[in-house]
C-alpha positions in Angstrom: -34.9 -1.9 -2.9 -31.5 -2.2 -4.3 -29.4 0.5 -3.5 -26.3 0.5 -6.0 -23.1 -0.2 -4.3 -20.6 2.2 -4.3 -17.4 0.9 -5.8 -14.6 0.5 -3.3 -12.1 3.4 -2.9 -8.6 1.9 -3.7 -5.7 3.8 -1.0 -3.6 5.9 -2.8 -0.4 4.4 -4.3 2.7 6.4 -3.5 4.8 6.7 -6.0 8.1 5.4 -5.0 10.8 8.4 -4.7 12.9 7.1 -8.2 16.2 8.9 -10.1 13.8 9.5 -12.6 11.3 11.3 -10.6 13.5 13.1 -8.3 15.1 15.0 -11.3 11.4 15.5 -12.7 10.4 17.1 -9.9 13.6 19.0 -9.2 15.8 19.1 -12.1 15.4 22.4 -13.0 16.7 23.6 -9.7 19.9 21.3 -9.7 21.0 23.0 -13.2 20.2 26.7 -11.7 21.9 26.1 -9.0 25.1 24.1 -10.6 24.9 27.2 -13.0 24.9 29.6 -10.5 27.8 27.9 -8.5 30.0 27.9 -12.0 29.6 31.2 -12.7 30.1 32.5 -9.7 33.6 30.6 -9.3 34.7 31.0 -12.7 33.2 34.5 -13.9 31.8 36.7 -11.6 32.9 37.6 -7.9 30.8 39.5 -5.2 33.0 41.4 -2.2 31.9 43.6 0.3 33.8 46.7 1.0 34.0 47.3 5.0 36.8 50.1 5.1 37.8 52.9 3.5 41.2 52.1 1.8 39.8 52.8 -1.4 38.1 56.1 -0.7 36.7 57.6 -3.1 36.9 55.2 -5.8 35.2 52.7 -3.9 33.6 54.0 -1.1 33.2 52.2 2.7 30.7 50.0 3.0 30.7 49.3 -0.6 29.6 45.9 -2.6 31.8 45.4 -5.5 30.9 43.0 -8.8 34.4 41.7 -10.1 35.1 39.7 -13.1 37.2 36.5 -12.9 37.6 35.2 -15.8 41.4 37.3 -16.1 42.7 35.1 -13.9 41.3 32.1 -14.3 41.8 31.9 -17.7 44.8 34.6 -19.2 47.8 36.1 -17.7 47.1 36.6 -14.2 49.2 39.9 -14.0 47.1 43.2 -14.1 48.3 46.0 -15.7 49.1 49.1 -13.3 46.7 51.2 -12.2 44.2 48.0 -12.3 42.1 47.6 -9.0 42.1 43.8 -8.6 40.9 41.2 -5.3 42.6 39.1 -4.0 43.0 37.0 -1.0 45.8 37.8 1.8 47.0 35.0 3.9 48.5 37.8 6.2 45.2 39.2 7.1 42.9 36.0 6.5 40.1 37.7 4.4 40.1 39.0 0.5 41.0 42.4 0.0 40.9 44.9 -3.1 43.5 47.4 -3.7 45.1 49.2 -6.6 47.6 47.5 -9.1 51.4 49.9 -8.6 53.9 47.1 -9.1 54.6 44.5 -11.3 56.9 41.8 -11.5 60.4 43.5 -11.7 59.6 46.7 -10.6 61.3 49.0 -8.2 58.9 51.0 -6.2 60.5 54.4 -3.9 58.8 56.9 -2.7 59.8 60.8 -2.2 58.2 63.6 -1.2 54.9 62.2 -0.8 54.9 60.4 -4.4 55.2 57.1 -5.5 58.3 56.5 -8.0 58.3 53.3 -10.9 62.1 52.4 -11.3 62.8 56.0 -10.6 60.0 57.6 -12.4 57.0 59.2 -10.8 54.2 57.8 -11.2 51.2 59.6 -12.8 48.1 58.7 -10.0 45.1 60.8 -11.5 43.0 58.5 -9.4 43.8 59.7 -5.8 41.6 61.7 -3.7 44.3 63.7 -2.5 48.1 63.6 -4.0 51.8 64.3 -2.5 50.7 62.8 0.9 51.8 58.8 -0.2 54.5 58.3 2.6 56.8 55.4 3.2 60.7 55.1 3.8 61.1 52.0 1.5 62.2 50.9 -1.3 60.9 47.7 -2.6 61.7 45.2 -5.9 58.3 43.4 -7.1 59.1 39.7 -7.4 58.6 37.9 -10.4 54.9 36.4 -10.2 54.1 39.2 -7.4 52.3 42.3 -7.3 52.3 45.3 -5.2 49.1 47.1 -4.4 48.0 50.6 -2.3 45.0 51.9 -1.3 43.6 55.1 -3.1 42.9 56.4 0.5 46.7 56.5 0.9 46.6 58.2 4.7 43.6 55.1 5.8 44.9 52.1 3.7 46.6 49.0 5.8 48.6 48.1 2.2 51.6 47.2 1.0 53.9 49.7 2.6 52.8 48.0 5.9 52.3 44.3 5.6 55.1 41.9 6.8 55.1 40.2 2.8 54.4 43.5 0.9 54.1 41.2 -1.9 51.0 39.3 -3.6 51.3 36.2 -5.6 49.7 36.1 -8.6 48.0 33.2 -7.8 46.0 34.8 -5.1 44.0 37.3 -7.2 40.8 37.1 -7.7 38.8 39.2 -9.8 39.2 42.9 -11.5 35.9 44.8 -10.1 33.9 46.4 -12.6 31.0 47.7 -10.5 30.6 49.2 -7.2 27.5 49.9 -5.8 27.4 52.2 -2.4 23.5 52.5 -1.3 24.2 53.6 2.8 24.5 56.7 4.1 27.4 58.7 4.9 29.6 57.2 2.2 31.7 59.5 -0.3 29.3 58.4 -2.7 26.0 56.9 -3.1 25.0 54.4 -6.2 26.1 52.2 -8.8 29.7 53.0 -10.5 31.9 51.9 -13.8 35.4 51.3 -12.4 37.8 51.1 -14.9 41.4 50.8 -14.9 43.3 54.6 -14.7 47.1 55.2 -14.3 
């Protein structure tokens, strides 16, 4: 009796690892992440809040959403009362305070109050007001800022650094959300910030 032979299983063939298949297979993951990479250096910035210099705007222990594109791509000078990140070679790490002086200025302080070339300035945003102290006087530089802390009794700022002053080419991004999800922080959840002063 003849049984019928069973043909002969050929080994499989790899397929040799090619240009063409590698981007087949993953492709779609290269652009994602190249996409992801672009827009988070050119547009968008994440920063995590560990102190609370900004209380209660931003509140300790906060993650903050900023958007870059100010400074990458316009004038790279904020407008007062802008909060704005940026990094400080002083302390090593990126920071985010509130925008007071601008390229030119002269900012005093008196009686607890911060004055703009002798004018007070109007801080609506402050927890707590008349309690801003410092014995100084400084005059922005051009291409410089000078930031505070809305916390102005907990906030390592300005008044206290060695260079008081922040090129312009070291901010980063103007935060537009903050979003505070721990517990005992001044506030819990996701905030608009927007520029007051």
């Amino acid at each position: 009796m003849n049984e019928k032979k069973k043909p002969m299983e050929q080994p499989a063939i790899k397929e040799k690892w090619t240009l063409r298949r590698l981007w087949k297979e993953w492709g779609d993951v290269v652009i994602i992440l190249a996409a992801v990479f672009l827009v988070f250096r050119f547009v968008l910035q994440v920063a995590w809040v560990p102190s609370g210099s900004m209380e209660t705007t931003i509140p300790t222990k906060c993650a903050l959403i900023g958007y870059r594109l100010p400074f990458t791509v316009s004038d790279p000078i904020p407008e007062r009362g802008d909060i704005v990140t940026f990094w400080s070679d002083e302390l090593g790490k990126v920071l985010v305070k509130r925008t007071i002086g601008l390229p030119g200025d002269e900012v005093s302080f008196a009686d607890g109050y911060v004055y703009i070339n002798g004018e007070k300035l109007e801080e609506e945003y402050l927890p707590a007001r008349g309690i801003t102290e410092c014995d100084k006087t400084f005059v922005v530089p051009e291409d410089c800022v000078f930031f505070l802390g809305d916390n102005r009794t907990g906030s390592l700022d300005a008044r206290f650094w060695a260079d008081p002053f922040v090129e312009a080419a070291e901010l980063q991004a103007r935060p537009f959300i903050a979003i505070s999800v721990g517990k005992d922080q001044s506030w819990q959840g996701v905030r608009f910030l927007h520029r007051e002063g």
